[in-house]
C-alpha positions as CSV (number, residue, x, y, z in Angstrom):
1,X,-15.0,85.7,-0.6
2,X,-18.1,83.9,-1.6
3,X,-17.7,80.9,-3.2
4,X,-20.4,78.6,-5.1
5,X,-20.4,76.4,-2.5
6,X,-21.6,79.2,-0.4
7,X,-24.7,80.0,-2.5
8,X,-25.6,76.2,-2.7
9,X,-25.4,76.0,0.6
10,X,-27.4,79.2,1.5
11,X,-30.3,78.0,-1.0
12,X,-30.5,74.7,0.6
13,X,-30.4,76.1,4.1
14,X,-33.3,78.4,3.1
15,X,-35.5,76.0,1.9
16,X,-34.7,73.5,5.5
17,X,-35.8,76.9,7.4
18,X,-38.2,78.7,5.2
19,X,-42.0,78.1,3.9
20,X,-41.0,74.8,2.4
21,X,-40.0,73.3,6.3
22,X,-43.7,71.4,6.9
23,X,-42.8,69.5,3.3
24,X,-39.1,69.3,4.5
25,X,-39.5,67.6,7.8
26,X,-41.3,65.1,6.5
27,X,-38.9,64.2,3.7
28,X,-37.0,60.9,4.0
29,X,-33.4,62.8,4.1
30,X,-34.6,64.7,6.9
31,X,-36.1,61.9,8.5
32,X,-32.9,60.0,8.5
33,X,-30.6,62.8,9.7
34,X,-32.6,63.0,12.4
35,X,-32.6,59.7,13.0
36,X,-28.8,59.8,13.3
37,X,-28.1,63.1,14.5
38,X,-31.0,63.6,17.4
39,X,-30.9,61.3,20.0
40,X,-34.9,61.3,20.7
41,X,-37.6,63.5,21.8
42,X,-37.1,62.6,25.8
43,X,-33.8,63.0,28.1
44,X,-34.2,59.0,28.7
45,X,-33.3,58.6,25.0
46,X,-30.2,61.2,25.4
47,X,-29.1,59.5,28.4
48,X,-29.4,56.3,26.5
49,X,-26.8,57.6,23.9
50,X,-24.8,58.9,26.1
51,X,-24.5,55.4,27.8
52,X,-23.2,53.8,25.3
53,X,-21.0,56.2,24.2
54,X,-19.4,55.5,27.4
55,X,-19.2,52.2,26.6
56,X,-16.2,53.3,23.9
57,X,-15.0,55.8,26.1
58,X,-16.4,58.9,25.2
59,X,-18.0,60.7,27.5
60,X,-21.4,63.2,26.4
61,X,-22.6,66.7,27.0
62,X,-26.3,67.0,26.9
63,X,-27.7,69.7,24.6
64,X,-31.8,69.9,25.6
65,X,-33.7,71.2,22.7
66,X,-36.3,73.0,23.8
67,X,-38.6,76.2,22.7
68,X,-37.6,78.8,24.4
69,X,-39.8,79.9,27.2
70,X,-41.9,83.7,27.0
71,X,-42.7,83.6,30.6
72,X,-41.5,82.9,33.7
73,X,-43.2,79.6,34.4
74,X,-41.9,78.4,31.0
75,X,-38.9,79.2,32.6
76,X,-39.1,77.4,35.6
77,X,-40.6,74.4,33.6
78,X,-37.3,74.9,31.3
79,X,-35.0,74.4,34.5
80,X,-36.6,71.8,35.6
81,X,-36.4,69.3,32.7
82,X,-32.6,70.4,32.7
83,X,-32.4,69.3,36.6
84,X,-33.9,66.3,35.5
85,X,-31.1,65.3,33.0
86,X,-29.0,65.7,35.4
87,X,-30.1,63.9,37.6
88,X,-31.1,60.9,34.9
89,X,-27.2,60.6,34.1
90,X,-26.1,60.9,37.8
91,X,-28.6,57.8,38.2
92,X,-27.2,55.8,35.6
93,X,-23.8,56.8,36.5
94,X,-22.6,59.1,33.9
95,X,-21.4,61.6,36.1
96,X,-18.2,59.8,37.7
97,X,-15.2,60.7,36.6
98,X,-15.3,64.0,33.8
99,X,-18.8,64.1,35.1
100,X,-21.6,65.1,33.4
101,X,-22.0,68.3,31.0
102,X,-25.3,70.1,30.1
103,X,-24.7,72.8,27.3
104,X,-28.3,75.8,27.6
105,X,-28.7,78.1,25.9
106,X,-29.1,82.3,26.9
107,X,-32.7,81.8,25.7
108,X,-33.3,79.0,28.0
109,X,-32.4,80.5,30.8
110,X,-34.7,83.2,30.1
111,X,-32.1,86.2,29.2
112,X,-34.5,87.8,26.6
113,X,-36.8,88.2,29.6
114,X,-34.3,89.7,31.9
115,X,-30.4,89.5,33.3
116,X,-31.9,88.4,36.6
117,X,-34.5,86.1,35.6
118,X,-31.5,84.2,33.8
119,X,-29.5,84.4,36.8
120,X,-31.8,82.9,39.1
121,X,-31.9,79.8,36.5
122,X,-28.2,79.6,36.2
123,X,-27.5,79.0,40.0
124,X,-30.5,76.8,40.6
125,X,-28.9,74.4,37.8
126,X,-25.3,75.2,38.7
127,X,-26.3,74.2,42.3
128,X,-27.9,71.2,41.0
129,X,-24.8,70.1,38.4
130,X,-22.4,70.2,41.6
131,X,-24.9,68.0,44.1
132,X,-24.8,66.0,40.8
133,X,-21.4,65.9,40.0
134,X,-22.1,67.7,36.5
135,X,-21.2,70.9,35.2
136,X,-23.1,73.6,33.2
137,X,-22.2,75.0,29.7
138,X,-23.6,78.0,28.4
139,X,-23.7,78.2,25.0
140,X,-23.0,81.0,22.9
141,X,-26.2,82.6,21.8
142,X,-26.6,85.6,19.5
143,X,-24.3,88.9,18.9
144,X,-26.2,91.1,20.7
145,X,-26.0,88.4,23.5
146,X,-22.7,88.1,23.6
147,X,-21.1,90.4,26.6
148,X,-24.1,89.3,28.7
149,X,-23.6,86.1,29.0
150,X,-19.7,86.3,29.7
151,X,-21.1,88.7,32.4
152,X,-23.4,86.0,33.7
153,X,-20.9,83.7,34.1
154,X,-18.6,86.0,35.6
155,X,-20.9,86.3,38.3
156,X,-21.5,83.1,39.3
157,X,-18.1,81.6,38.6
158,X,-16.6,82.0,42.1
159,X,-19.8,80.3,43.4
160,X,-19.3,77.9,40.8
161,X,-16.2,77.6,39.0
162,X,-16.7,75.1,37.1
163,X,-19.5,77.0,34.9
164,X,-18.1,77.5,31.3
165,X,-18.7,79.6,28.2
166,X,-18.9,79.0,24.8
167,X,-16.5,80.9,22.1
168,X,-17.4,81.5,18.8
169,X,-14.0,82.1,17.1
170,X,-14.8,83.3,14.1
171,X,-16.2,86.7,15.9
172,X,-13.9,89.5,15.5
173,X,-14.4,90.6,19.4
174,X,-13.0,86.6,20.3
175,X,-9.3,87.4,20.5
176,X,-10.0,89.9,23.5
177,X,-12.8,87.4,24.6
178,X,-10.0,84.7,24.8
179,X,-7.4,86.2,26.7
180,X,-10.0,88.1,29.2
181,X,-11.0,84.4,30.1
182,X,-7.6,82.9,30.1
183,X,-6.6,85.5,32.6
184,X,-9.6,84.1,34.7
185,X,-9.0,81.1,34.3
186,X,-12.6,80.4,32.8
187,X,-13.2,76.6,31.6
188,X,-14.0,77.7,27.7
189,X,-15.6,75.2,24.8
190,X,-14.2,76.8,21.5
191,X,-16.1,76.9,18.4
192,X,-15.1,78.0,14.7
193,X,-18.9,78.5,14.4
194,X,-20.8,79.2,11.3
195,X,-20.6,81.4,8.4
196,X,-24.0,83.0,8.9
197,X,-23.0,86.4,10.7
198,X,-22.1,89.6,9.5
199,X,-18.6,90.3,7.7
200,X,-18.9,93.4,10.3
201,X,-18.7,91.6,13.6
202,X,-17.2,87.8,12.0
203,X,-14.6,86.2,9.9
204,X,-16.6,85.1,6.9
205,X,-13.7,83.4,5.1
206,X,-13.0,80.0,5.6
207,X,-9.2,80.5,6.3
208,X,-9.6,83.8,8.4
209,X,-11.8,81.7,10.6
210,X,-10.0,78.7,11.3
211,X,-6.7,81.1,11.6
212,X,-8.9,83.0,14.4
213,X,-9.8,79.1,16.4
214,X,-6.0,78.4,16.1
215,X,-5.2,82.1,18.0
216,X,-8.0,81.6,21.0
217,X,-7.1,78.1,21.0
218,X,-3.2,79.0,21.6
219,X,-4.4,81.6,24.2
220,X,-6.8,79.5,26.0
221,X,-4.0,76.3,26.3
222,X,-1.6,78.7,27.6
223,X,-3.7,79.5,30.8
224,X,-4.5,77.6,33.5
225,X,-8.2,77.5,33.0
226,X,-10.2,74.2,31.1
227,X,-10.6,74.0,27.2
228,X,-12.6,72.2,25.8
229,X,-12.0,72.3,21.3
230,X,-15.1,71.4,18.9
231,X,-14.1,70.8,15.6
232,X,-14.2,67.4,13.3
233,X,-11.6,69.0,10.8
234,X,-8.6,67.0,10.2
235,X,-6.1,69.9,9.6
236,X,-7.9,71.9,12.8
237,X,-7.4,68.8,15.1
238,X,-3.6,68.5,13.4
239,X,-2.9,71.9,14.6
240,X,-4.3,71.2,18.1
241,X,-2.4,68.3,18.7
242,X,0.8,70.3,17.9
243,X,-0.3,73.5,20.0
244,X,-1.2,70.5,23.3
245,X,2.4,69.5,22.6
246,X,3.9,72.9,22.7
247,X,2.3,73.8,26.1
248,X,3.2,70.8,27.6
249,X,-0.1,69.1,28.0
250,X,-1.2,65.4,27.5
251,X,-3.6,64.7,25.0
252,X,-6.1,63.7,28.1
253,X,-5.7,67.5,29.6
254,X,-7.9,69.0,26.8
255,X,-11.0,68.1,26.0
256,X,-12.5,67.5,22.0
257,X,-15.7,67.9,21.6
258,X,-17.7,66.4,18.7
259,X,-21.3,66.3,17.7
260,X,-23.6,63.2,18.0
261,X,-23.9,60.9,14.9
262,X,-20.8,62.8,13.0
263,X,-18.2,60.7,12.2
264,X,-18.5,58.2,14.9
265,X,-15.6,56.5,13.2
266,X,-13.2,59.3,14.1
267,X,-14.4,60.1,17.5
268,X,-13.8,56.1,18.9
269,X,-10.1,56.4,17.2
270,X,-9.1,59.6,19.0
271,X,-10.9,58.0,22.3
272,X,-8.5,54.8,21.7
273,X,-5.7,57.0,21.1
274,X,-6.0,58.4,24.6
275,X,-7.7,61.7,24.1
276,X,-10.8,63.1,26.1
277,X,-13.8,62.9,23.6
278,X,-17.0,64.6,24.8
279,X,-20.0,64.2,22.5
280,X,-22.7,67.0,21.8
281,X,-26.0,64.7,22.5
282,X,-29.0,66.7,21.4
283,X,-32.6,65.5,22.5
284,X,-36.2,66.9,22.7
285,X,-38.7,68.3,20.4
286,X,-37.4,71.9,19.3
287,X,-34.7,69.3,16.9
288,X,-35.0,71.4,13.2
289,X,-33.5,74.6,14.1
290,X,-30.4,72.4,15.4
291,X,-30.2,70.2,12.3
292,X,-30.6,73.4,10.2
293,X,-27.4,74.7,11.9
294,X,-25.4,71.9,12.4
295,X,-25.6,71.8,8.2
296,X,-24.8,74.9,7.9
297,X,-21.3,74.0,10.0
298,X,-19.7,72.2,7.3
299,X,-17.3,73.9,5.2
300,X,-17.0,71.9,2.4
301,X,-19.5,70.4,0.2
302,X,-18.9,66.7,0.6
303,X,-19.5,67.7,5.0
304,X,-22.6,69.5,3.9
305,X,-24.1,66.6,2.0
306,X,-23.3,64.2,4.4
307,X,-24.8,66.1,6.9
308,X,-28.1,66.7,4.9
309,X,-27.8,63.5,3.6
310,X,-27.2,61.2,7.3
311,X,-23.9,60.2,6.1
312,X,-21.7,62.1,8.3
């Protein structure tokens, strides 16, 4: 059901991403949520943040943003300033124990332009994250995108097992998704994701969608394979902690995965409390579209403004 909220929140979103963005980005609430939610244009600024995040014991995933490349040398160009984040948090020594994460994108790796060009990019960076001691997370692109990057990453995973997948919950295919990967053990970071698909293919309430998380979740605990949950919602992490319990695993066994400059506050407290807190850390130039979507997570309006606002 659509609520007010929902309309607010599509009007504001369409005025971040529509003819109004050259005005918007240069607005001061724009300015300063990117000042708290982007780490920097370069990978030495990510790598930065993601330094001292170690310093409280959380440990980072880097998220390059990038445009995505229309050729094959944009590709290769692509891949190469991903190598070279990896190879920046080796250096400072951000890869020992969890190691290092870097989440690309399907368009990154040059899917639109073919399953093989996006191949070839995935193993020479999986090759690279393991020399490294990193690891590389796809994330979850579009709908149409969907089966072909859990294809991609089936074929590479017994090169590379530690390659993961992103899983958008709130997707109705996502239940099947879930227990295909349990049953291969796939290392999986699970997202409610956000309210801007079709009612066709995705939850659209609220309740449906965090009902749909809690089932892959359950799923994914129950195998054998890596999880890796991304939510900041109180009653969502409340329900995790009880579903870790049930299967028997320490709050260090599964990973919870927050974004960069939300609720810092939070993420240091379940850090002290002995869980395994990986931050999202995006960085580069390609930074609106990201801040666009990461307001359009929230699913309430006091996250939404403090997400528009800096305040998260």
């Amino acid at each position: 059901m659509r609520t007010p909220f929902d309309a607010l929140r599509g009007s504001a979103l369409d005025r971040l991403t529509g003819p109004t963005r050259a005005r918007a980005e240069k607005s001061a609430t724009i300015r300063s949520a990117r000042a708290r939610f982007i780490a920097g244009p370069r990978v030495e600024d990510a790598v930065e943040a993601a330094a001292d995040l170690r310093r409280t014991d959380r440990l980072a995933i880097l998220h390059p943003l990038l445009p995505p490349p229309q050729d094959a040398s944009q590709v290769a160009t692509l891949v190469a300033a991903c190598r070279r984040a990896l190879r920046e948090m080796d250096a400072q020594g951000l890869a020992a124990d969890h190691g290092s994460d870097l989440l690309v994108t399907p368009d990154h790796l040059g899917l639109p332009l073919g399953r093989e060009v996006a191949q070839t990019s995935l193993l020479a960076l999986t090759s690279v994250a393991e020399a490294w001691g990193g690891r590389i997370t796809l994330g979850e692109g579009r709908l149409d995108q969907v089966q072909e990057v859990l294809d991609l990453a089936d074929e590479v995973r017994p090169m590379y097992p530690q390659t993961g997948v992103t899983l958008v919950a709130r997707r109705h295919r996502s239940d099947a998704d879930a227990a295909a990967l349990a049953e291969k053990g796939a290392r999986v970071r699970l997202v409610r994701g956000g309210p801007n698909e079709p009612r066709t293919e995705a939850w659209s309430d609220r309740h449906e969608a965090d009902l749909a998380w809690t089932r892959c979740l359950a799923t994914l605990l129950a195998a054998p394979g890596e999880t890796a949950l991304v939510t900041h919602d109180p009653q969502l992490l409340e329900v995790a902690d009880a579903l870790i319990y049930h299967h028997g695993l320490g709050p260090e066994q599964v990973e919870q995965q927050m974004y960069y400059g939300v609720q810092p506050a939070q993420q240091m407290r379940l850090a002290d409390a002995g869980h395994r807190v990986r931050v999202l850390i995006p960085y580069g130039p390609d930074w609106y579209d990201y801040l666009a979507q990461l307001a359009g997570r929230p699913s309430t309006p006091i996250g939404f403004w403090r997400v528009l606002s800096g305040r998260g």
